[in-house]
C-alpha positions, 0 to 999 in steps of 0.5 A: 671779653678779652684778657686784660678785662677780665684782670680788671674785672677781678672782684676777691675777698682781702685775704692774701698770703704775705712774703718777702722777696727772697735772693732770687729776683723776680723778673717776667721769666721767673713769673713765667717759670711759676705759671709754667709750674702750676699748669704741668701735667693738668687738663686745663683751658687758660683763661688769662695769663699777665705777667707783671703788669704795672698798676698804679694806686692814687690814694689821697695824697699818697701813691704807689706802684705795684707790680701784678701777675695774674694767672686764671684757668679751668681745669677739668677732673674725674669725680672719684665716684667714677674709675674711669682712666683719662682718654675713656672719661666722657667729657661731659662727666668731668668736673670743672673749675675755676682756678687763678693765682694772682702775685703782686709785688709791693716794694720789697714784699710779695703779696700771693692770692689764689684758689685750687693752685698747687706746685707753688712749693718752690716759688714760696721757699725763694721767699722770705715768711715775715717774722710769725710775730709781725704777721699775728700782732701787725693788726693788733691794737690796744682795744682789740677783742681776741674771739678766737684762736687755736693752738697747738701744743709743744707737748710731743707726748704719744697721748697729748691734746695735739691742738685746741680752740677756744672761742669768746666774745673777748678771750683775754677776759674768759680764757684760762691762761695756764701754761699758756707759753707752752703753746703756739698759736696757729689761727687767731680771729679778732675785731677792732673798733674801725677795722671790722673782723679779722683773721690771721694763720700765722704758719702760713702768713695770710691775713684776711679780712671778713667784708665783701670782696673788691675789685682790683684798686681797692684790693691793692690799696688793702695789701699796700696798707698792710705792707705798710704796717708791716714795714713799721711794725714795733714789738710790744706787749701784747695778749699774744705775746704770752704764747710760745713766742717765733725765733729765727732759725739761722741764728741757732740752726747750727747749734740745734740738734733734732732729738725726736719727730712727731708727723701730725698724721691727723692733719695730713688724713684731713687734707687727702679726705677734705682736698683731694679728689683722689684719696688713694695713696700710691706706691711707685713700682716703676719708671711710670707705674703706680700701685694703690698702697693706701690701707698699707700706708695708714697702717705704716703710720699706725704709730703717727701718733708718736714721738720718733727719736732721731739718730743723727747720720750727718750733721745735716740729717737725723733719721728714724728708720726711713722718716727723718728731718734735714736741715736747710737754710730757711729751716726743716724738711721731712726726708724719706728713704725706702719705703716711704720715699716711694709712696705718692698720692695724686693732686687734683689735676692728676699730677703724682706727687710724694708724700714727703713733698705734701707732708713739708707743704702743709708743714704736718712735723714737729721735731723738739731738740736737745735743748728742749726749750725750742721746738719746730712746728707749723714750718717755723722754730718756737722758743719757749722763754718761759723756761724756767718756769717750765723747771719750776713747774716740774720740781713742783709736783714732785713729793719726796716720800722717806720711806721710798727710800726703802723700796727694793720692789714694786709690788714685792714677793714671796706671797702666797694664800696667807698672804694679806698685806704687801711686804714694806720693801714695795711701792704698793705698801708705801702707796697703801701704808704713807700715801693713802692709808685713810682714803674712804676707797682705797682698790688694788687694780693691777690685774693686766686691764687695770686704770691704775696700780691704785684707786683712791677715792677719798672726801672730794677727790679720786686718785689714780696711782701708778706704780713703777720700781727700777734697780737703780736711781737716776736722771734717765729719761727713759725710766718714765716713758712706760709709767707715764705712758701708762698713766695719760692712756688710762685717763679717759678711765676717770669718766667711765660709762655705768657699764664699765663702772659695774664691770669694774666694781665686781672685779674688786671682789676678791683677792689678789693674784692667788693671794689673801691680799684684799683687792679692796684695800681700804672701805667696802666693795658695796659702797664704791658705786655711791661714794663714785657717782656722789664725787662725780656729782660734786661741782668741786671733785678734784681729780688727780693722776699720781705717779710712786717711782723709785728712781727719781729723787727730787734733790738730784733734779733740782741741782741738775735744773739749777746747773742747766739755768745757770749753765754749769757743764756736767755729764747727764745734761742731755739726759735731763732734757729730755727728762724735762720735755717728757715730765713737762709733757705729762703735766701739760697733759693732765692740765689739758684734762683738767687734772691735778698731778703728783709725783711720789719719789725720794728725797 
């Protein structure tokens, strides 16, 4: 068989990855260039090789030219079980594969479909992403079922629900819907009447549809019907718009200044375990020397699961220590400096790569800016258009208290073995004295393992409370990091197991710290075990992570929110947003958990 029938003898599944031709054109030598890119550095047979072969498609009375590019070869790889170097391998223990990349071009639109293909990184950023709302509504009709769809959240709180999915016959009937603009959608599978099941992945524009596959013909008539609907795409209302909606980058790229970077650390550990045969990371030592560096990256990354915050080095570049965010035309690249920029790992045809490079590949990043109603995630900027709501939501969970007013102290001081209450100048009186002082259980448990400062179970609901006290009051971001920190990480504390309930339960006897001060507060240590399992057992328990400071008053956020929507200038601007991104962040949260919240402060 020779080449051009085995193009014509293609048979793929109508899945595909939808561009626009970018500035550069693309002519055989670019194609070349491309196919030239693909194959460096591999062990690999070329099966087929065509550059822009002209098809034309009769299809009823319409017709269409298309352009076709097809590159298929095998590649050979050591499987990883062995640790032979290349020229000792046997060949008969290497691994085979088929690998193709077909690119067709349609008008003004490039059509890509592939399998086993790397170093497309730079032929895909000559070219334009369709507009991410086009790609997820250009399918979508007025009768579609939604069956499935995965999210991720803009919530860049170190113990945030990273991404989340839901599935059903028809999510616009079953799925819950609040704060739902607070989240991207990434995948989404749906069904129309006439068109069968289809799925989207918005950060990466491809479209597929599940069926059989098809040759050739049929294939390009599915990318030209595509294309098509592409081109006369009008907006509408419609079941996705109720997420956190694309924005062009270039039209606000100039005024967006990145305050914090968060690499999904998750999902690159997925990619090297799940796609690449070689698992190691590697640390560059010389012109051509590699050294495994694997166990050290990991632990490098230790902290990935957390918000970075950015120093601006130019007006281009923000940096933390040696991980960091450039700007560019088409949007946001990971930059590294020493020693992240010296660490690589293999692709499957044995090529070394930097980590960087996968890390903007698989666009891994988010990075939240100053005005924290964008954020940049999945390689395209998000704007949040609910943001008031957002201002809205914050203001209401917050319950001014008169008589935090008066606190001077978190817990107080002075006490001694005499000593049985908590002195009125401290959070803990106001928390046991305004807040809780008729709760059935009412426990003291700040003893350095603690859930909460305070444990209130009461009727139908639990309570942990968390206590923080600052000298002065304000509108500082910062003053809520430890406290909010403190709270999300103890919420897995709601459900504790039986063991670490009883464990909990004989640590309340006593009292507290060397004083006389009860560490039961309000009931009796023998009835927490009955009154607990009674509320876990209630189908309509309410549960509720509350937060007491002193350094937030109410008002004061509510005239800095109102200045900001109706674009008054005033000093602590900045610093309200980001207040704003972290109080939003612990409200996502613990909705996310299924939890109430509450947040005591002055007036």
């Amino acid at each position: 068989m020779d080449r051009l029938d085995l193009y014509h003898h293609l048979l793929l599944n109508e899945g595909a990855y939808f561009y626009k031709v970018g500035i550069r054109a693309i002519t055989k030598k670019y194609i070349k260039e491309v196919f030239s890119d693909v194959l460096e550095g591999g062990c690999y047979n070329t099966l087929t090789k065509i550059v822009r072969q002209s098809e034309h498609v009769d299809v009823g009375a319409e017709a269409f030219q298309a352009r076709c590019s097809l590159l298929v070869f095998r590649q050979t790889s050591i499987p990883t079980m062995f640790d032979f170097d290349e020229d000792d391998c046997p060949k008969d223990v290497k691994e085979a594969k088929i690998s193709y990349l077909l690119i067709v071009e349609i008008r003004d639109y490039v059509v890509i479909v592939k399998k086993n293909i790397s170093h497309l990184t730079n032929f895909l950023n000559n070219l334009v992403p369709i507009s991410a709302t086009k790609i997820a509504n250009v399918l979508v009709e007025n009768n579609t079922d939604f069956q499935q769809i995965k999210l991720a959240n803009m919530n860049t709180s170190k113990n945030a629900m990273r991404t989340k999915s839901y599935e059903a016959n028809n999510l616009q009937i079953s799925m819950p819907m609040f704060g739902t603009h607070q989240n991207i959608v990434t995948n989404i599978r749906f069904a129309n009447d006439n068109d069968g099941a289809c799925s989207v992945n918005i950060g990466t524009s491809r479209i597929a549809k599940f069926g059989s596959k098809k040759g050739l013909t049929l294939l390009l008539e599915w990318m030209n019907f595509l294309v098509d609907k592409i081109e006369k795409y009008i907006e509408t209302e419609s079941f996705l718009t109720r997420f956190a909606m694309p924005h062009n980058w270039k039209e606000v790229c100039a005024e967006l200044q990145p305050t914090s970077l968060l690499v999904n650390i998750f999902e690159l550990q997925n990619y090297i375990q799940d796609k690449l045969n070689d698992k190691t990371i590697y640390r560059k030592i010389g012109k051509d020397s590699y050294k495994s560096f694997t166990d050290s990256f990991w632990r490098m990354f230790r902290h990935g699961s957390e918000c970075l915050e950015l120093t601006k080095v130019t007006d281009t570049k923000f940096m933390y220590k040696s991980i960091g965010v450039t700007k560019l035309i088409n949007g946001l690249n990971i930059d590294t400096i020493k020693p992240l920029d010296s660490l690589y790992y293999k692709d499957n045809i044995g090529k070394y790569i930097k980590v960087k490079s996968l890390i903007n590949t698989l666009h891994c990043f988010t990075v939240s800016f100053s005005d924290f109603s964008y954020i940049y995630a999945y390689g395209k900027l998000y704007m949040n258009s609910k943001i008031d709501k957002d201002f809205d939501s914050i203001l209401a969970v917050l319950e001014p208290i008169d008589s935090i007013n008066g606190v001077t102290s978190e817990k107080g001081e002075g006490y001694d073995a005499h000593s049985t209450e908590f002195t009125p100048n401290s959070l803990f009186h106001v928390v046991e004295h305004d807040l809780y002082d008729t709760a059935d259980i009412l426990l003291c448990d700040d003893m350095g393992n603690e859930w909460a400062d305070h444990i209130a179970i009461n009727n139908d609901t639990i309570s942990f409370i968390h206590s923080k006290c600052k000298d002065k009051a304000g509108l500082s971001a910062s003053n809520f990091q430890d406290v909010i920190g403190q709270a999300i990480k103890n919420i897995g504390n709601m459900n504790p197991s039986m063991d670490a309930l009883q464990t909990k339960i004989d640590s309340m006897r006593g009292t507290w710290k060397n004083t006389g001060i009860q560490k039961c507060r309000r009931g009796h240590v023998d009835d927490i075990e009955e009154k607990y399992l009674n509320l876990m057992s209630n189908p309509n328990k309410k549960r509720e992570v509350c937060l007491a400071v002193n350094f937030l008053s109410k008002q004061s956020l509510a005239t800095a929110f109102s200045n900001i929507k109706n674009d008054i200038p005033f000093q602590q601007k900045n610093s309200v947003v980001q207040l704003a991104w972290i109080l939003n962040g612990f409200i996502s949260t613990c909705k996310e958990a299924d939890l109430n919240c509450k947040i005591y402060c002055k007036i």
